[in-house]
N, C-alpha and C positions, 0 to 999 in steps of 0.2 A: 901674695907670694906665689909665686910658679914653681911649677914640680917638672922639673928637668925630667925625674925618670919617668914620670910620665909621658912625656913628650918627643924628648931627642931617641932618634933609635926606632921610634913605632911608624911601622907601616900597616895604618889603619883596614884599608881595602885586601891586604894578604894576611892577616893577622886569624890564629888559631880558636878555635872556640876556646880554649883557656884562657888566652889574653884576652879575647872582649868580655869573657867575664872577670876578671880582675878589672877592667877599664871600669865596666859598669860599678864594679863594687868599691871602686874607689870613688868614683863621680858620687854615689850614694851616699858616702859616708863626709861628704866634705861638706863641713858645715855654713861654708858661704856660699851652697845652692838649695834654693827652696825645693827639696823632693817633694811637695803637697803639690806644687803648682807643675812641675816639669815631672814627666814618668818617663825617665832614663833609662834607653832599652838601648841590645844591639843595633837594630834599624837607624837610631837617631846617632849612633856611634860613628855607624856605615854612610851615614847619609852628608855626617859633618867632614870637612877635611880636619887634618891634625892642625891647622892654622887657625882656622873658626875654633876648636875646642879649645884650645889656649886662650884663643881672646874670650870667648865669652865665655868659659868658666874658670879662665885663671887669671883672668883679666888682662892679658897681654896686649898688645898693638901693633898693626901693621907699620910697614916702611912708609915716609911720608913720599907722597905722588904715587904711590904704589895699586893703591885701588883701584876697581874695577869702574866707581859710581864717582868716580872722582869730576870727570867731564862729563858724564852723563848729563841729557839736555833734552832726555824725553820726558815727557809726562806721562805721573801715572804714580805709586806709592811704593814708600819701604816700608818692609816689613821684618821684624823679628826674625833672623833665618835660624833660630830653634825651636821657636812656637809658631809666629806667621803671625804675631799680634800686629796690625796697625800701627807705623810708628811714624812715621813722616811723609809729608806730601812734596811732589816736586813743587810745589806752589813755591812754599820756604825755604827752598834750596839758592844760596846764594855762593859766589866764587871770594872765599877767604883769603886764598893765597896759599894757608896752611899747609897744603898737601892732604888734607882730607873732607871728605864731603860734609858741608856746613850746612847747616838749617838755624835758621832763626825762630822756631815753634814746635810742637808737635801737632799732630793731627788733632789729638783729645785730651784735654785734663786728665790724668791719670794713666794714660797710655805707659810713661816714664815714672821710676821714682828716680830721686839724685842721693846720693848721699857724700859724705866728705870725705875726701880721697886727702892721706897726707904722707905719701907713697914717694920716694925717691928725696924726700928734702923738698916739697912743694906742698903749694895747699891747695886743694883744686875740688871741684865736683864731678864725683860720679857720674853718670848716668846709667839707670841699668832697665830693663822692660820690666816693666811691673807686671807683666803676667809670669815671666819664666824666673825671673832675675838673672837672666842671661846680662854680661858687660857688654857695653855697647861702645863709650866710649867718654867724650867729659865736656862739660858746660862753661861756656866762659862769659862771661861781663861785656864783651866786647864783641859781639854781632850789630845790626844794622840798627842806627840809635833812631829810626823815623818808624820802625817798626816794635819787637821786644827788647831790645839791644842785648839779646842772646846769640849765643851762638853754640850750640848742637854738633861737636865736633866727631862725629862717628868714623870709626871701620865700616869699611866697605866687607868687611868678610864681615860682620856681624848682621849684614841687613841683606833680605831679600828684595828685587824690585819688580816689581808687577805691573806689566805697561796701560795704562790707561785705553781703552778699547772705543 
């Protein structure tokens, strides 16, 4: 569930030392983010847009065709853009149609956990970074059947890309 007042109305980047710490002290206390594994400071407040903070800790979702990594065609890796964990290779990046960027793998066993998503009237999987539990976005049955026949359906604001050099 999404916290409106959180969200509608906040301008992160002009925002008062009082408001980021309410920000912070709500992110803290909200019992669907691992505070052991993520140390939710102003920096990471300052560093997220209010869009990233929605999806990955409220679980929301971008507009489809809207992303940044949507066309992307370069090689090189995503990464978690609230920890920086390893999260997919262009290698696995195929064109779904979807409107958002599909992978059929991750980089590494354990990179991801899934869990079950039964949010809106659907049954679906999660996907979250098993290092932050940042949302990432949701798993389907139907990626490429000659490879996992997964498909790794991510925001583009949830993932950093780091160009292979």
């Amino acid at each position: 569930m999404r916290h409106p007042e959180f969200i509608s109305g906040t301008d992160f980047e002009n925002s008062d030392a009082e408001t980021m710490s309410n920000l912070v002290k709500l992110i803290q206390h909200d019992k669907r983010i691992n505070m052991n594994k993520l140390r939710t400071n102003k920096k990471l407040l300052e560093r997220l847009s209010k869009e990233q903070i929605d999806i990955c800790f409220y679980k929301g979702t971008e507009a489809p065709f809207s992303g940044k990594y949507l066309d992307n065609k370069e090689k090189g890796m995503y990464h978690c853009v609230v920890c920086g964990n390893p999260l997919f290779s262009s290698e696995t990046k195929f064109e779904s149609g979807t409107g958002w960027p599909s992978f059929w793998d991750v980089i590494k066993k354990g990179g991801v956990k899934s869990e079950a998503d039964k949010s809106y009237g659907m049954s679906r999987t999660e996907v979250l970074c098993a290092n932050c539990g940042a949302h990432l976005g949701h798993m389907f049955n139907d990626g490429p059947s000659d490879k996992t026949g997964l498909r790794y359906c991510i925001n583009s604001l949830a993932l950093d890309f780091k160009k292979k050099e």
